[in-house]
C-alpha atoms as one frame of an Amber mdcrd trajectory, in Angstrom:
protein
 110.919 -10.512  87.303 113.211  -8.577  85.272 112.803  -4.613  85.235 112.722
  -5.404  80.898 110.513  -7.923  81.027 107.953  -5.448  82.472 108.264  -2.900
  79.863 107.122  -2.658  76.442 110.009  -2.948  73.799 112.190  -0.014  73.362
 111.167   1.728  70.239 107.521   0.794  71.618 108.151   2.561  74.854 109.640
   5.860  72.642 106.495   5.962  70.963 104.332   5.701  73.552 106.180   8.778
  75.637 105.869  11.064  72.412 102.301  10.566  71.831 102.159  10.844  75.787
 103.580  13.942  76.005 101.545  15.375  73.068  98.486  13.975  74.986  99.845
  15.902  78.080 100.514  18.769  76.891  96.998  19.089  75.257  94.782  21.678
  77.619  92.238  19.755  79.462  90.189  20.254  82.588  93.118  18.935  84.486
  95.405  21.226  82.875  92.921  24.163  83.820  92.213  23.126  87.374  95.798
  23.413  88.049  96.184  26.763  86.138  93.244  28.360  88.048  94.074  27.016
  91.228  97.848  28.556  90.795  96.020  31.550  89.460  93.284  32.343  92.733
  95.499  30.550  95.408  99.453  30.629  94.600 102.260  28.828  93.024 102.010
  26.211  95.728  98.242  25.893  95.682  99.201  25.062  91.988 101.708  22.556
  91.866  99.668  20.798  95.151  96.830  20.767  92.512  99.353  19.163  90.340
  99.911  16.012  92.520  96.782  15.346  93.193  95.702  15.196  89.649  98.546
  12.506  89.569  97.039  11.207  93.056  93.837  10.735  90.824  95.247   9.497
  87.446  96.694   6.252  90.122  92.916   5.847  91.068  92.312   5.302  86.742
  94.952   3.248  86.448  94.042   1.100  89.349  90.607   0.918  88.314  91.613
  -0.169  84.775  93.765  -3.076  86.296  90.485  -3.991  87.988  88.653  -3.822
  84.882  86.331  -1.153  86.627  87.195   1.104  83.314  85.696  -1.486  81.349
  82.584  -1.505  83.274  82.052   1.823  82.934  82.565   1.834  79.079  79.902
  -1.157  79.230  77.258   0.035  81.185  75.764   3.535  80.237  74.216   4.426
  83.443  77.303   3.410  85.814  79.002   6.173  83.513  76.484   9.187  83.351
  76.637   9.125  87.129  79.926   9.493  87.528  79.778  11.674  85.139  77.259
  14.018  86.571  78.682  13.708  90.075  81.600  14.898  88.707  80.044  18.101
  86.981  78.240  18.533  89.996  81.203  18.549  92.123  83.245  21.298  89.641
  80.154  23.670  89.648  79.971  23.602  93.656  83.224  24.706  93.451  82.737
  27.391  91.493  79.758  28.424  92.739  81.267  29.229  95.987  83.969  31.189
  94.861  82.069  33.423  92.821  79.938  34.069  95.703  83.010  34.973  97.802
  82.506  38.680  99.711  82.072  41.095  97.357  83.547  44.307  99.877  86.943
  45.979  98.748  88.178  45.625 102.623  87.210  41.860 102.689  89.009  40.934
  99.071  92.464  42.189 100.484  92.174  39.648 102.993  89.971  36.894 101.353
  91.751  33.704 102.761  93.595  31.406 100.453  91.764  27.547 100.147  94.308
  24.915 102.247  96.411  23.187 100.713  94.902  19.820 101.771  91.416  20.856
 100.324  93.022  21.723  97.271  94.422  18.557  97.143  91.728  16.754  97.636
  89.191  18.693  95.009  92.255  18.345  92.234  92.020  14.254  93.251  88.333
  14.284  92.944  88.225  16.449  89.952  90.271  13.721  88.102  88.282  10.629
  89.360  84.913  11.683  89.067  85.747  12.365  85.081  85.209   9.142  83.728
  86.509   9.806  80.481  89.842   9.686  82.103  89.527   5.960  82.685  87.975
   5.406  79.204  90.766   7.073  78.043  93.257   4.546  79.364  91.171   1.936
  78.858  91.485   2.754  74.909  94.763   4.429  74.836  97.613   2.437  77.104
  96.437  -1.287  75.385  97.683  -0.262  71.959 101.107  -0.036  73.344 101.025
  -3.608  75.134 104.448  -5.910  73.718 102.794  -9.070  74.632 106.281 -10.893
  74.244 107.940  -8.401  76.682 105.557  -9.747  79.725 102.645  -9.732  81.216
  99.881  -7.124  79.514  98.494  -6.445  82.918 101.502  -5.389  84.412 103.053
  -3.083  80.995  99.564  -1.735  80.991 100.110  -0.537  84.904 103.806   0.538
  83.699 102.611   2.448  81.206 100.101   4.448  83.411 102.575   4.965  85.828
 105.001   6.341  83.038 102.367   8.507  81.089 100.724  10.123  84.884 104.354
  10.925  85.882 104.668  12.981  82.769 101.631  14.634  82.883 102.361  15.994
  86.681 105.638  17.066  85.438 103.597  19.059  83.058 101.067  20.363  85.401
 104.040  21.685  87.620 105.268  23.651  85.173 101.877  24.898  84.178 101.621
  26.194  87.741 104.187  28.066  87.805 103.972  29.277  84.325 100.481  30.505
  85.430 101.020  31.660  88.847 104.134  34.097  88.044 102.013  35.629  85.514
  99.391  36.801  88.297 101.780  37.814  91.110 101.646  41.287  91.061  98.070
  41.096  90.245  97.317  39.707  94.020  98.549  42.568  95.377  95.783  44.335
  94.309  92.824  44.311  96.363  90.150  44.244  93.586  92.147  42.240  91.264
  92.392  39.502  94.404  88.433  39.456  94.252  88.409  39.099  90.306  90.964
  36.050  89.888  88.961  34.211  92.814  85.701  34.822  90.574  87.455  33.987
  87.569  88.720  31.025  88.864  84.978  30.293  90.171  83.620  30.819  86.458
  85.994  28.812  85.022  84.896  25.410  87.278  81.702  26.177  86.668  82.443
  25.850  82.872  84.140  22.938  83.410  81.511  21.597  85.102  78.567  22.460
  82.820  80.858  21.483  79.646  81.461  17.766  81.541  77.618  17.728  82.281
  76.668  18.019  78.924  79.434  15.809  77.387  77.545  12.585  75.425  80.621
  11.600  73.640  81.933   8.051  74.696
């Protein structure tokens, strides 16, 4: 099959990738788990954060080709627990970095999170949010050509498309956030702060996404 017969028309396609990029560039609790991350762990920490909020977006978009997005929009409870495992999940998080060593001495040494882990928190942090998948499930439709294929596979296209763009964004939000707090880690106490900060600001995320009752 034809690269054009798996795409949306052209001046579709345009419209779609502005009101994607408006979408992306719209602060979120992705946007801030990659900020905070570049903020308590480093540029890299950042941008690995990045990826695997793209890493998880893949998971949504496979799950709406499965019609497990559906499912969740269809059945209240299978929602509210992924939902609350979610929250759950962010204020763990948190919860242990604000109870991080407390000692001058120790916060000049306090050991960065691995890179893996990060990765692997930033993929969770996206899946277990199922408003993500509701999201596609009521966003990427609307820009469906049925004459230009199959809706199933414009609908994947179009995930693909709008989680590429939003990692490009993340990127650049890591780096815009971790140059701004270089010279701060140089600083002993300021080291201790920025992990705590970071720590407060999952466990924000985490209460706000436990309380969320908008479908």
């Amino acid at each position: 099959m034809a690269l054009a017969g798996l795409m949306p028309a052209a001046h579709t396609l345009a419209l779609f990738m502005a009101a994607a990029l408006v979408l992306n560039l719209t602060p979120g609790p992705d946007m801030t788990y990659v900020a905070a991350r570049s903020v308590s762990d480093g540029r890299r920490a950042g941008v690995v954060a990045a990826f695997g909020i793209g890493a998880g977006t893949l998971v949504h978009i496979a799950a709406l080709a499965l019609g497990l997005a559906a499912l969740l929009a269809a059945v209240p409870l299978a929602y509210d627990v992924l939902r609350i495992a979610g929250a759950l999940y962010l204020i763990v998080i948190g919860a242990r970095l604000l109870v991080l060593p407390r000692r001058a001495a120790a916060a000049s040494v306090l050991k960065r999170s691995r890179l893996r882990a990060i990765f692997a928190q930033a993929v969770l942090t996206n899946v277990l949010n199922p408003k993500v998948a509701l999201f596609f499930l009521a966003f990427l439709p609307q820009f469906v050509d049925p004459p230009a294929g199959p809706a199933l596979v414009q609908i994947v296209v179009l995930g693909l498309l709008f989680d590429v763009q939003g990692t490009v964004v993340n990127v650049a939000v890591a780096l815009l956030a971790s140059s701004t707090t270089h010279r701060l880690r140089a600083n002993a106490r300021a080291v201790s702060l920025l992990q705590r900060l970071t720590g407060a600001i999952f466990v924000t995320l985490g209460a706000k996404l436990a309380v969320a009752a908008n479908r």
